[in-house]
VMD Tcl script that draws the C-alpha trace (Angstrom):
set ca {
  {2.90 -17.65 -3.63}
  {4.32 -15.41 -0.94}
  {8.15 -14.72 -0.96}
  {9.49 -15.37 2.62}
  {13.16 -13.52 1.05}
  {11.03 -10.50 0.26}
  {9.97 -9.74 4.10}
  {13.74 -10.56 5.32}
  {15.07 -8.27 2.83}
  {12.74 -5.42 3.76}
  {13.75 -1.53 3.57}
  {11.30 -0.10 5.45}
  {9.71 -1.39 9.15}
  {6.09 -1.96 8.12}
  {3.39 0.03 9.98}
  {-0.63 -1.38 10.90}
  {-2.87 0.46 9.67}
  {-6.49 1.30 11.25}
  {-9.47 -0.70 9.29}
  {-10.19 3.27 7.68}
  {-7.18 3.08 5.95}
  {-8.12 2.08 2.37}
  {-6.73 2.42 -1.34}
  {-8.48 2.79 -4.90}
  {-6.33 1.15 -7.05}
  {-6.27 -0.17 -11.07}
  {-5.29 -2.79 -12.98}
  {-5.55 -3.67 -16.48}
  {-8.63 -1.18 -16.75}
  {-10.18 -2.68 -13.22}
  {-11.00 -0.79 -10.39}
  {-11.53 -1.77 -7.19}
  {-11.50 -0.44 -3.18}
  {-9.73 -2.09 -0.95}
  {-8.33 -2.15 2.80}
  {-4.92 -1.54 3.35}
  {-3.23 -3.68 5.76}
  {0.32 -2.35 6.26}
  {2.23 0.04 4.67}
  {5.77 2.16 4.91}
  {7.26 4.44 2.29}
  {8.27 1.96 0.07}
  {4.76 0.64 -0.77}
  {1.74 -1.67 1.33}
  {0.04 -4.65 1.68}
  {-4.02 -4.43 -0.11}
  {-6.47 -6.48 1.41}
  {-7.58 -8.09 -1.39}
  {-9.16 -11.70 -2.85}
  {-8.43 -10.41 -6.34}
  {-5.75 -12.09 -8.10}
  {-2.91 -9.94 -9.38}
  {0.29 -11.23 -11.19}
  {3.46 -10.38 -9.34}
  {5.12 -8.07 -11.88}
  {2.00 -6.41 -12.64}
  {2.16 -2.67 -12.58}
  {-1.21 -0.87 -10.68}
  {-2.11 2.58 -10.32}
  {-3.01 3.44 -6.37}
  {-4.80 6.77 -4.74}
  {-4.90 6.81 -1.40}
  {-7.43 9.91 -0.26}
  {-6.01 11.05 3.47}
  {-6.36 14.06 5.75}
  {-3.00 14.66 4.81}
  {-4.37 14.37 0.81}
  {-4.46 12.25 -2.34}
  {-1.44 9.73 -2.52}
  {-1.12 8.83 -5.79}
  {1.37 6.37 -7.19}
  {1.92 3.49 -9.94}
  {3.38 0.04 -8.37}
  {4.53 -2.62 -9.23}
  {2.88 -6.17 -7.13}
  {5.84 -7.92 -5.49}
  {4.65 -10.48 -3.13}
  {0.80 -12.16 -3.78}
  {-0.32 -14.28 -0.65}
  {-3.77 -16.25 -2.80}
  {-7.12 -15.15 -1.24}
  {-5.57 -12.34 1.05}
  {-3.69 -10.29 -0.90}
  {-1.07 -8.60 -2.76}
  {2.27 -6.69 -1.78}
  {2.79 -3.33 -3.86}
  {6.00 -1.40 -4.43}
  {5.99 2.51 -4.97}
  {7.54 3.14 -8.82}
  {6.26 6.72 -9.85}
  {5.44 8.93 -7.32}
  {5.56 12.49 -7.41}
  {7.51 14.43 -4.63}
  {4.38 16.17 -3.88}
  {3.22 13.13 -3.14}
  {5.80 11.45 -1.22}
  {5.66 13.79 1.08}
  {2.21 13.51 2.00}
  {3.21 9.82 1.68}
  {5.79 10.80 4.80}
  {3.26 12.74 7.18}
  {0.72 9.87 6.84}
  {3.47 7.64 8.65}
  {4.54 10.07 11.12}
  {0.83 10.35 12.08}
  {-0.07 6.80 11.78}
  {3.01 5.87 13.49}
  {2.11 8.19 16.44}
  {-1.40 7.53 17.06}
  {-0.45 3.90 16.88}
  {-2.31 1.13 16.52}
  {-6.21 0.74 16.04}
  {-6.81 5.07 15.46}
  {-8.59 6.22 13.15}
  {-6.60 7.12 9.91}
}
mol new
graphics top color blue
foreach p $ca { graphics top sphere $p radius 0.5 }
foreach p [lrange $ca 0 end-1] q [lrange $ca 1 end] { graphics top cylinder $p $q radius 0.2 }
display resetview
């Protein structure tokens, strides 16, 4: 069930993402490919009609021009048949920061280009 409190109590300003953006991600041994919706650095929205418990902690790669984004999250919002919410837990710096230049470029091409 999506939590309304979650999107009021947002860090980050989410960010559209082009229909190429999309993540490989685990769960519980399961791997699947999926769109990504939104994102910002604090984690993104995965297309998805798979059900995942919020709580559950995933493994996500992301594979950019700016390079592999890897991370484990945690699922914090699931919206049933569309969805699920992820928050960034372990990331390495390395990481982050390619993480960071993916926004700056996604966030000046704006929306609909080409990720």
């Amino acid at each position: 069930m999506p939590n309304d409190a979650t999107k009021s109590n947002r860090r980050f300003d989410r960010i559209s993402t082009p229909k190429g953006l999309w993540v490989a991600w685990q769960h519980n041994g399961n791997q699947s490919v999926s769109r990504v919706r939104d994102l910002n650095a604090g984690g993104l929205f995965i297309a998805t009609p798979t059900s995942v418990p919020v709580g559950a902690v995933i493994q996500v790669l992301l594979s950019v021009p700016e390079g592999e984004i890897r991370s484990e999250a945690t699922v914090r919002n699931v919206t049933p048949g569309a969805g699920v919410g992820i928050e960034f837990k372990d990331m390495s710096p390395q990481d982050a920061d390619r993480l960071g230049r993916l926004i700056t470029r996604l966030l000046r091409a704006g929306p609909g280009e080409a990720a």
